[in-house]
N, C-alpha and C positions, 0 to 999 in steps of 0.2 A: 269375588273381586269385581269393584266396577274399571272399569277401563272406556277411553273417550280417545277417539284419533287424534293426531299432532303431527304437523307437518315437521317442528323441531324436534322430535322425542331424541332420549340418547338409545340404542339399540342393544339389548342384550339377545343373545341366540341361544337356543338348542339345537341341537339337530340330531332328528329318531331316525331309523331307518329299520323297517318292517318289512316282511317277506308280503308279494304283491295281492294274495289272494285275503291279505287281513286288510281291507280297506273299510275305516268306521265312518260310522255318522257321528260329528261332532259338532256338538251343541245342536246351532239350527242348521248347520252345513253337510246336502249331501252336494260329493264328489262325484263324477266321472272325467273319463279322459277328453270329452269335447266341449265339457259346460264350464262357466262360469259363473257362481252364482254366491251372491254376497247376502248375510243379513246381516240385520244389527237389532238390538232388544236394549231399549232406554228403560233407566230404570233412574227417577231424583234428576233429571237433566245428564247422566254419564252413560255411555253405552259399551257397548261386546261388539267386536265385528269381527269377521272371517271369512276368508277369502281361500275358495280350491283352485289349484291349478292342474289341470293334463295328467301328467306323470305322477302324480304326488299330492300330499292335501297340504298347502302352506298356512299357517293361522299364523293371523297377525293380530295380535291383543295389545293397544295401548291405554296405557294408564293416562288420568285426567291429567289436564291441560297444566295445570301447575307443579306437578310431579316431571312433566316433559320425559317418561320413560319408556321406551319402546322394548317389546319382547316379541323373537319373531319362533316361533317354531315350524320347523319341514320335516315330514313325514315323505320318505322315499321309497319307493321299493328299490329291492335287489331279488336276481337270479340265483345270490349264491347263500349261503347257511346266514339266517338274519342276523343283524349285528344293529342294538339298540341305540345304543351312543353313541354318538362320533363326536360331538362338540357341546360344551355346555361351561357357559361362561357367563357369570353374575357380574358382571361390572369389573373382574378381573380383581376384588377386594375380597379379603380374609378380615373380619371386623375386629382386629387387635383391639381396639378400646373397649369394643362390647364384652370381648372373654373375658378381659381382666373384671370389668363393671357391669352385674347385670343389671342395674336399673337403668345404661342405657344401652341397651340391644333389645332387638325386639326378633323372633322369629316367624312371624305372622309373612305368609309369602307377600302381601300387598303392602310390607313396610319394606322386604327385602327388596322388591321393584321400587319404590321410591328412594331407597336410598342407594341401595345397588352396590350393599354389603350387606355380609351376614356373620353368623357362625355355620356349626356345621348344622346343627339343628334346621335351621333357616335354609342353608343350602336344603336340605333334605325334605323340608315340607314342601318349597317352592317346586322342587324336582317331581313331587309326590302329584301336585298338583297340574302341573303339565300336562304330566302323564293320564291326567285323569282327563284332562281337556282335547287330549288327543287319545282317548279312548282306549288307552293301554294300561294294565291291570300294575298298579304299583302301591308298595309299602314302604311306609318308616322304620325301620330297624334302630333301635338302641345296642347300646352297650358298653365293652370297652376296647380299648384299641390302643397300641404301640406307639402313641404320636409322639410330638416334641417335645415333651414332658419325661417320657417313658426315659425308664433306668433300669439295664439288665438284670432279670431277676426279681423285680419288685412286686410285689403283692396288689392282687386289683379286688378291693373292697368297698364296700359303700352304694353309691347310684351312681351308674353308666356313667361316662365321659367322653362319648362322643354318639353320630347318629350317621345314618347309610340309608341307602335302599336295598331294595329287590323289587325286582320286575319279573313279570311273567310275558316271556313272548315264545314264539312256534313250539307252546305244549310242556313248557318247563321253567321255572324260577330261574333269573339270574342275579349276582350281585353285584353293586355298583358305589362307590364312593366321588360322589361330585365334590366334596371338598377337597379331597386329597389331588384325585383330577384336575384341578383348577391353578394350584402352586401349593406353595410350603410357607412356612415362616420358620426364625431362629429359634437358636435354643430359649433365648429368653420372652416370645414370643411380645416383639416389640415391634415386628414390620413385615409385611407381606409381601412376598415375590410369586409372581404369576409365572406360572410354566405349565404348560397344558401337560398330561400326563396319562395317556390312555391306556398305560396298567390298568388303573381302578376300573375299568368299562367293562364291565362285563366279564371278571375275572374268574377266572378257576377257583370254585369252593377249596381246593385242596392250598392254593396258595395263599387268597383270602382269609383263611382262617390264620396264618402266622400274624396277622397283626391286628385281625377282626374277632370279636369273642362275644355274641350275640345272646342277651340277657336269656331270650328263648334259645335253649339250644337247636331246635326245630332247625331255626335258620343259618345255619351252620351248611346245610343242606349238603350234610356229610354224610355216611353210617359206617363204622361207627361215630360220636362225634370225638370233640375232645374235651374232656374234663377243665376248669378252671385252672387246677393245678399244674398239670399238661401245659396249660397255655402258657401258662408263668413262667415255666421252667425252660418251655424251647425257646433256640438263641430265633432272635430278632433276623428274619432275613430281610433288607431292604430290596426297596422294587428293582434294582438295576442288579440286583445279584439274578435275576431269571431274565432281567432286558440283555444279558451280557451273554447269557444263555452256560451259567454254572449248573451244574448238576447236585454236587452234596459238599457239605464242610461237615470237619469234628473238629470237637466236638460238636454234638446236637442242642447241647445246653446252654442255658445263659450265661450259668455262671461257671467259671473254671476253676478249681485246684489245684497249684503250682506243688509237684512232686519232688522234696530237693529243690527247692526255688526255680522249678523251672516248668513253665507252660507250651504245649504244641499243637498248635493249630494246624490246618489243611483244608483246600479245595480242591473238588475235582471241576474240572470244566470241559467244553465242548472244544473249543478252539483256546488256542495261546492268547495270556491276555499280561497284559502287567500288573504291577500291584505293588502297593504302598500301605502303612501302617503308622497309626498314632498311638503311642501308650501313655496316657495322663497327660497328651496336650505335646508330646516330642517324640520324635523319630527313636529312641536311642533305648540299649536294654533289648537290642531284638536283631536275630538275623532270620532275613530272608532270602530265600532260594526259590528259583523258579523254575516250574515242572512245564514238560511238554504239555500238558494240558493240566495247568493247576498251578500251586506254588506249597510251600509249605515255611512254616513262623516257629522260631522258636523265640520264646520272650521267656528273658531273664529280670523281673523287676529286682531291683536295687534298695527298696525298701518293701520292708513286711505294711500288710492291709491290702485294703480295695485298691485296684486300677484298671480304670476305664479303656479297653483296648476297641480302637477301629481298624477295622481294614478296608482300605479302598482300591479301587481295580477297575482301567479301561482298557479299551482295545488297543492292538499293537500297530494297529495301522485302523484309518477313518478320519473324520472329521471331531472327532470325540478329544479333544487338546488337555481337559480336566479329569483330572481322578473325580470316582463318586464311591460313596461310603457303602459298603455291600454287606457288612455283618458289624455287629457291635453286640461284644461282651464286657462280666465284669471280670475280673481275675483277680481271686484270692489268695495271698502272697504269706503263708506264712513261717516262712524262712529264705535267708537268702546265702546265694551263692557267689562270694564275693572273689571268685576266681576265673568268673564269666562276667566281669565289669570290662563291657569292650567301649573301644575310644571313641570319643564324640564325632571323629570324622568316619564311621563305619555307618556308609550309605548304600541303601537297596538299588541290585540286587547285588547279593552277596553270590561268590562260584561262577562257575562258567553256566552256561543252560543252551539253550535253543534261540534264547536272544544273543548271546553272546557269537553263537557260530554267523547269525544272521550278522552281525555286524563285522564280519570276517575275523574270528578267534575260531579255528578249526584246531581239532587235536592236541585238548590242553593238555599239557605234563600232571597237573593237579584236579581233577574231574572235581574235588572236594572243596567246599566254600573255606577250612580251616583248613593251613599249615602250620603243620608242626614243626621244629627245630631244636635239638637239644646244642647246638655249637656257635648258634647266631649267624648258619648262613643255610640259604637256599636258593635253589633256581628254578624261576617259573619259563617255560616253554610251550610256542605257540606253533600252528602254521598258518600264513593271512590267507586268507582265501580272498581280499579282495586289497586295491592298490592305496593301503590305505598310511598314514603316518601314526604311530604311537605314541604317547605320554604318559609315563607311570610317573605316579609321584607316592610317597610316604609320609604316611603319619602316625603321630604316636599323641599323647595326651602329656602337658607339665612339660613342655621342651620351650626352648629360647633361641633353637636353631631355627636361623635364617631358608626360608626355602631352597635354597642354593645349597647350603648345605646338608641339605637334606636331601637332599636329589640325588648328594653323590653316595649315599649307601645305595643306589641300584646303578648297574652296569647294565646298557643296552647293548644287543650283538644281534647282529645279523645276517646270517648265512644264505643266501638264495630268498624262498620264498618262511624261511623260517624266523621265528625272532623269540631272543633269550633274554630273560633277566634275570638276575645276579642279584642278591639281595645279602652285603654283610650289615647287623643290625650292630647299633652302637653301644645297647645294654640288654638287659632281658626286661621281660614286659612283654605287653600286645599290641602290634602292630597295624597299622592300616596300607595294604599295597591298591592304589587306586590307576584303571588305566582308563585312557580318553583316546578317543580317535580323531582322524579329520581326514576328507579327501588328500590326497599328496597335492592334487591341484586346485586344491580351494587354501584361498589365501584366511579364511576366516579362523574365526576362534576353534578347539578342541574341544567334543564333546564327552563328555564323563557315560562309561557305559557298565562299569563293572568293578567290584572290588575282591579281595581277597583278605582273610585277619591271618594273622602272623602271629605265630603264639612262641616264646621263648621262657623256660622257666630257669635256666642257668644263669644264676648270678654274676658267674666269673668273665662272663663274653661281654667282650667292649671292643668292638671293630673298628678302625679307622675308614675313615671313607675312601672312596675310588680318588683316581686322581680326576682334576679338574677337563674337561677336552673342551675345546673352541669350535668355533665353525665347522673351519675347514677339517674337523673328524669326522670324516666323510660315512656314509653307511657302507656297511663292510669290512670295515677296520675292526679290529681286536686286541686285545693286551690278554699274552697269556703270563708276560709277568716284568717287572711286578703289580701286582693288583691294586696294593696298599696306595696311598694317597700322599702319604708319611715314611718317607726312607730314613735310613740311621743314620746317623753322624757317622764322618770317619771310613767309611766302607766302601767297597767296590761292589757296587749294583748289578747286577745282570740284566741287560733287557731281551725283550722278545716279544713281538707284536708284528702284528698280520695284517701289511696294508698294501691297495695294489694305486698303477697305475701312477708311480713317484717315480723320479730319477733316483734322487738323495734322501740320507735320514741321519741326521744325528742327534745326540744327545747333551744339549749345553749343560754344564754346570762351571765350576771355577773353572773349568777348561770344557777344551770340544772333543766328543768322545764320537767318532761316526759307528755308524751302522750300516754292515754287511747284507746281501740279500744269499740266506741259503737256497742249497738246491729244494727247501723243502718249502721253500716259497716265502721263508719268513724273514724277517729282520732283525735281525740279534750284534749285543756289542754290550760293553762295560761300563759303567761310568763309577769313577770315584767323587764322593759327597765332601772331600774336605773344603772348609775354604767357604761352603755356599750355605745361603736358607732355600734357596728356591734349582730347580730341576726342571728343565723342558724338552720337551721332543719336538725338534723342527723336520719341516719336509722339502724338499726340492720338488714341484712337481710336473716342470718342465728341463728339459738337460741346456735348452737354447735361452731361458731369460737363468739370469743371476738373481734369484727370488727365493726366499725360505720363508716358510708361514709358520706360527706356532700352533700344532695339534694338541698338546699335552701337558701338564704343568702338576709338580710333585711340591711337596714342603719337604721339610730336611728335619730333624728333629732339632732342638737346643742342644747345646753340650749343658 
C-alpha cells in the first residue's frame, strides 16, 4: 500500500494489544521506551511513515492526499494474559451495495481505506494486513457461517460465504471476526448498524465454531472437530445467549419436532434473566414460564409446516431496556392440537416464578401457570409481600363485552396482608387472568407483571357477573353473599357482607331494607326485589353527618 500524510485524513483505528516482551521491528521503525524515531520510504511521490512512542509502538499510515484517509494502529502492552483486539473499526460501514453487486466492491485493503467500506472479505484482508504491519503472525480464514441470511437447519454447500481471521499471539492461534465486531445489518441486508461487539475478539474455539465452520477443518482449532453435518444440525446460539451468561438450551438442534402438535424448549442459565418469544413474526401459540435460573416454552403451532421460533432474553435488572434474540429454531409442525389454541391476550410470563415473588406475589394458591375448572369458578390467592395495589383483568377471545364488564367476573378480597380472587367465568373456553401492580403511592399507570390461562371445558356453566362496587368499596369489604350480580324477581334476598368502620348499612330497593351488625362482625338483612330493576347497598359511614354513599349495585332479573 502506498500511503502519504494529510493533515485532513478521516481516521480509522485499530487497536492490538500484545504481551510487553513481544515488542517487533516494524517496517523501518525500531521502538524503545525513550526514542523517538520516525521514517518514511517514497515510493511515485507517496510515502509509509511511522511513528514509536514510550510505552507502545503507535503507526500511523496515511493514505494519499486525495483519498484524505487516515488509519491509526497501537500496539500496547499488558501485565495480564494478552488480549489482541480491543477496537477495530473500518469507517463503521458494512458495504450493503457491494454484497448484493460484486462488480462494485472491491476487497483489496487499499480500496477498503479509500472508501472505508467493505465486506467481510475486505474487513479481513485489511485486518490481515495490519497485522502484518505490526508484525503479528495472522491469517484469512474462509468459509461458512450463520449470518443474516442463515435459516435453522439449512444445508451449506457450494464456496464459503463468508471470511475471519486468526492470529497467533503468546504461543497459540486465536480467532477473530472483525465483521461481525463491527455491527450487523437486517434480515434483508439493506443497511448497516454499527455496534461494536467484542464477542468476535478473540473468542473461544469451542463457541466460535457454533456459527464459524472453516473450509480447513484445521482451523476450527478444536479436537475433535465438527463435521459439516454437525454444524448444520446444532441450533444457532446467538452471541448474547453467552454475553447473558446461559449455560445450555434443548433441544441442541435446529430443527424441532412437534410430538402431538406440541414443542419444548428450555434454558438453563447462570443468574434470572427474562425472556420473550416470536413464533412466525407473533407472540401467540406459546406459553412461558420462568425458572429460577432459566425458563422453559411450550409452543403449540396452530398450523401444520415450518415455523420460525426466536427466543429473546435480557437481564432482570441493568441498563439492558431491549430484548436480544439468543437462539432461533425451525419447528416442524405436523399435526395440530387445536385444544391448546390459547387467547390472543395470553402474555409472557405465564405462572407465578421468582419474578412474580420479586414483585411482591408471595405464596401463590396456584404454583401452576394453567387452571383448571370443571364448574366455571376458581380462586387465585396471594400474600403481598410488598405495599403494593392490584389489577386483574380477564380475557377471553370473540367477546363484545365491555371491559367493565368484564371485570366484574373477578371478585377482589382482601384480608390483612393477603389478597383473593374470585373468578366465576361466563362460558367454558380459555381464559386469560392478567394482574398489574403499582405502588399504592404512585399515582401513575399499572404495570402488567404476570398472567394465568383459565381452562374451562363444561358447556353447561354460564356465571353471571359480580355485582357492580363503587369507590367508596373500600379494601377490606367482602360479600359473602349474594355474590351473583343478577338477583331474581319476586324474592327475598339475603345479604351478608363484611365491612368495617360504618355507622349504617342498608339495602335500597322498592323499599329500604337496613342491615344489622352481628356479633360475628358481619352485616346481614333481607331485601325483597319486587317492584325494582336495580339493588344497592348504601353505607353510613359516619353516625354525626347524615350522608350514605353507594358501595354496591345488583340488577334484578325481567319478569
Amino acid at each position: 500500500m502506498e500511503f502519504k500524510k494529510d493533515a485532513s485524513a478521516v481516521t480509522i483505528e485499530m487497536l492490538l494489544i500484545v504481551h510487553p516482551q513481544k515488542r517487533k521491528t516494524v517496517q523501518r521503525v525500531q521502538t524503545d521506551r525513550e526514542t523517538e524515531i520516525s521514517a518514511s520510504h517514497h515510493s511515485q511521490g507517496k510515502a509509509i511513515s511511522a511513528v514509536g512512542q514510550l510505552e507502545g509502538v503507535q503507526l500511523q499510515c496515511m493514505q494519499s492526499q486525495a483519498a484524505r484517509t487516515h488509519v491509526t494502529v497501537e500496539v500496547h502492552p499488558r501485565n495480564t494474559t494478552p488480549q489482541l483486539f480491543k477496537k477495530f473499526s473500518l469507517g463503521k460501514e458494512y458495504d450493503v451495495v457491494g454484497f448484493h453487486n460484486k462488480h462494485q466492491r472491491s476487497c483489496e485493503p487499499k480500496d477498503v481505506l479509500r472508501t472505508g467500506k467493505s465486506v467481510c472479505s475486505g474487513y479481513a484482508r485489511l485486518f490481515q494486513q495490519m497485522c502484518s504491519v505490526a508484525g503479528i503472525q495472522c491469517m484469512e480464514l474462509s468459509g461458512h457461517s450463520k449470518g443474516y441470511s442463515y435459516r435453522p437447519g439449512q444445508s451449506f454447500t457450494g464456496d464459503s460465504n463468508h471470511a475471519w481471521n486468526a492470529v497467533y499471539l503468546d504461543g497459540r492461534w486465536h480467532l477473530l471476526d472483525s465483521t461481525w465486531g463491527s455491527g450487523s445489518v437486517g434480515d434483508s441486508c439493506n443497511k448497516f448498524t454499527f455496534q461494536y461487539d467484542e464477542f468476535y475478539f478473540l473468542t473461544h474455539p469451542a463457541l466460535f465454531i457454533n456459527d464459524h465452520l472453516p473450509v480447513n477443518s484445521n482451523w476450527q482449532l478444536l479436537k475433535p472437530g465438527l463435521t459439516r453435518k454437525e454444524f448444520e444440525s446444532n441450533v444457532s446460539y446467538k452471541n448474547h445467549f453467552y454475553k447473558l451468561g446461559m449455560l445450555a438450551a434443548h433441544p441442541g438442534t435446529s430443527i424441532i419436532q412437534t410430538v402431538n402438535g406440541k414443542a419444548t424448549i428450555s434454558i438453563e442459565s447462570r443468574a434470572p434473566l427474562l425472556f420473550t418469544f416470536s413464533l412466525q413474526g407473533t407472540k401467540e401459540h406459546g406459553l412461558m414460564t420462568l425458572k429460577k435460573n432459566g425458563m422453559k416454552l411450550e409452543i403449540y403451532p396452530q398450523k401444520t409446516g415450518n415455523h420460525k421460533l426466536q427466543v429473546f432474553a435480557k437481564p432482570y435488572k441493568g441498563s439492558e431496556a431491549h430484548y436480544n434474540c439468543v437462539l432461533e429454531y425451525a419447528v416442524e409442525c405436523s399435526s395440530v392440537d387445536k385444544n391448546m389454541c390459547f387467547p390472543k391476550d395470553l402474555y409472557e410470563p405465564v405462572g407465578p416464578s421468582w419474578f412474580t415473588e420479586r414483585k411482591g406475589f408471595l405464596r401463590p394458591s396456584h404454583p401452576d401457570p394453567i387452571i383448571h375448572t370443571n364448574d366455571g369458578r376458581c380462586s387465585v390467592t396471594f400474600t403481598l409481600g410488598k405495599d403494593i395495589s392490584v389489577l386483574p383483568s380477564l380475557h377471553w377471545d370473540n367477546t363484545s363485552l365491555t371491559e367493565d364488564i368484564r371485570s366484574r367476573h373477578i371478585m377482589q378480597i382482601h384480608r390483612g396482608n393477603q389478597i383473593e380472587f374470585k373468578i366465576h367465568l361466563p362460558h367454558a373456553g380459555k381464559f386469560v387472568l392478567q394482574l398489574y401492580t403499582k405502588k399504592k403511592s404512585d399515582p401513575g399507570n399499572y404495570t402488567y407483571i404476570f398472567s394465568y390461562l383459565i381452562s374451562c371445558p363444561n358447556t353447561e356453566v354460564k356465571w353471571p357477573v359480580f355485582p357492580k362496587n363503587y369507590s367508596n368499596w373500600a379494601e377490606g369489604y367482602e360479600i359473602l353473599e349474594p355474590l351473583a350480580g343478577l338477583l331474581p324477581a319476586n324474592r327475598n334476598v339475603q345479604f351478608k357482607l363484611k365491612m368495617h368502620s360504618i355507622a349504617k348499612a342498608f339495602v335500597q330497593a322498592e323499599n329500604t331494607s337496613p342491615l344489622t351488625l352481628s356479633k360475628d362482625g358481619y352485616w346481614e338483612g333481607t331485601c325483597n326485589t319486587s317492584g325494582c330493576t336495580e339493588v344497592f347497598v348504601m353505607v353510613q359511614e359516619n353516625a354525626n353527618h347524615n350522608f350514605y354513599s353507594h358501595i354496591l349495585k345488583y340488577e334484578v332479573e325481567t319478569q
